[in-house]
C-alpha positions in Angstrom: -15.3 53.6 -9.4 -12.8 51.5 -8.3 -9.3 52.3 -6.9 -5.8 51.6 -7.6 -5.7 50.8 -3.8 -8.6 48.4 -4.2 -7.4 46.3 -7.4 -3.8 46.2 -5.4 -5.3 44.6 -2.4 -7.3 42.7 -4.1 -4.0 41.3 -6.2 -2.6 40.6 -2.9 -5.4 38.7 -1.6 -5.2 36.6 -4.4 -1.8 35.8 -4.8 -1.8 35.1 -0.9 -4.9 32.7 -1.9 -2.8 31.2 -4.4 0.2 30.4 -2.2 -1.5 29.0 0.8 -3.4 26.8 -2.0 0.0 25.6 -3.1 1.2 24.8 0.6 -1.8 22.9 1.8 -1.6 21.1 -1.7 2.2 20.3 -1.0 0.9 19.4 2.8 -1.2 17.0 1.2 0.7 15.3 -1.1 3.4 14.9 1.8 0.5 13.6 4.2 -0.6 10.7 1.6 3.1 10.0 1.1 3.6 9.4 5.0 0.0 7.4 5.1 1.4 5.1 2.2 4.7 4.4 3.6 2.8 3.8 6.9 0.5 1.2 5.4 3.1 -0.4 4.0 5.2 -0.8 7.0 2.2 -1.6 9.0 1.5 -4.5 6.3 5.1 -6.0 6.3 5.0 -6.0 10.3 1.6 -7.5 10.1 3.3 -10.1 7.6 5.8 -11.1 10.1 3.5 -14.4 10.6 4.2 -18.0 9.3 2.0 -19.1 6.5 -0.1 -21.3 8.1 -2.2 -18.4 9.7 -3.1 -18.4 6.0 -5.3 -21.8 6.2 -3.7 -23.4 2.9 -4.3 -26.4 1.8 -1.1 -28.7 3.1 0.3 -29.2 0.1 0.2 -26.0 -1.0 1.9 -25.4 2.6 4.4 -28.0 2.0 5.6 -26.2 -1.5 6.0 -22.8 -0.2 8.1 -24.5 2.9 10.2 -26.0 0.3 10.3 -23.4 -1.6 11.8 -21.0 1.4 8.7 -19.2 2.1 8.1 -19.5 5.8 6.6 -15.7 6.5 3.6 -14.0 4.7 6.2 -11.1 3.7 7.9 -13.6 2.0 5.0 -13.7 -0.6 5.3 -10.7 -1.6 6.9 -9.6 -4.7 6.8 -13.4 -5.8 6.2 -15.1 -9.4 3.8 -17.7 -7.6 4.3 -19.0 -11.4 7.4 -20.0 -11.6 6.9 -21.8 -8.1 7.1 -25.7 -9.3 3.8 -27.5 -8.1 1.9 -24.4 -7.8 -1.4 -24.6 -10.5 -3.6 -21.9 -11.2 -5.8 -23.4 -8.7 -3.3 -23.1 -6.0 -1.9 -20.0 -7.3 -5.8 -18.3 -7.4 -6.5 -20.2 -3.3 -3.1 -18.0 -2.3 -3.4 -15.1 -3.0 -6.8 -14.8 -2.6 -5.7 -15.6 1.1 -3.0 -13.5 1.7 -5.5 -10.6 0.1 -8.1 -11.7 3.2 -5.2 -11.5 5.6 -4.0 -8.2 4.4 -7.6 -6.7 4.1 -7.8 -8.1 8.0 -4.6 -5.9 8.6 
C-alpha cells in the first residue's frame, strides 16, 4: 500500500522538479538573449572597417562613397534599392560580400 507520507513526498519532489525546470528554462532564455546581444555587438565592432575590405567592384565603391557609406555598419539596415546606380547585379555582389565578411566575424 501506499502512504499518505509517500504520495506527499512524492508531490513535493515533483513540484520541486517542476520549479527548477522553470528556472533553468528562464536561465536559458536569458543566456541566448545575452549570446544574441553579444553577437550583435561583436558584428557592429567587427563592422567598424571601411568598405573596401569588402573587395567591390570600384564603381560599386564609388556609389556607396557618395552615397555616405564609408563603414560596413553603415550597410546595415539599408534599402540597397533605393541607392541610385546600384542594379541587381551590384545589389546581389554586396551583400553577398558583406554576408562573407560577417560569416568571417
Amino acid at each position: 500500500m501506499v502512504s499518505n507520507e509517500n504520495i506527499e513526498e512524492s508531490t513535493d519532489n515533483v513540484n520541486k522538479n517542476i520549479e527548477y525546470d522553470l528556472q533553468i528554462k528562464k536561465i536559458r532564455e536569458e543566456l541566448l538573449k545575452k549570446f544574441d546581444d553579444y553577437r550583435t555587438t561583436l558584428n557592429y565592432m567587427a563592422a567598424d572597417a571601411p568598405i573596401s575590405v569588402l573587395c567591390l567592384s570600384a564603381v560599386t565603391e564609388r556609389i556607396l562613397i557618395d552615397n555616405g557609406f564609408l563603414r560596413i555598419y553603415d550597410l546595415f539596415n539599408v534599402d540597397f534599392t533605393k541607392i541610385k546606380g546600384l542594379g541587381i547585379v551590384r545589389i546581389r555582389d554586396l551583400t553577398s560580400r558583406i554576408d562573407q565578411f560577417l560569416s568571417m566575424c
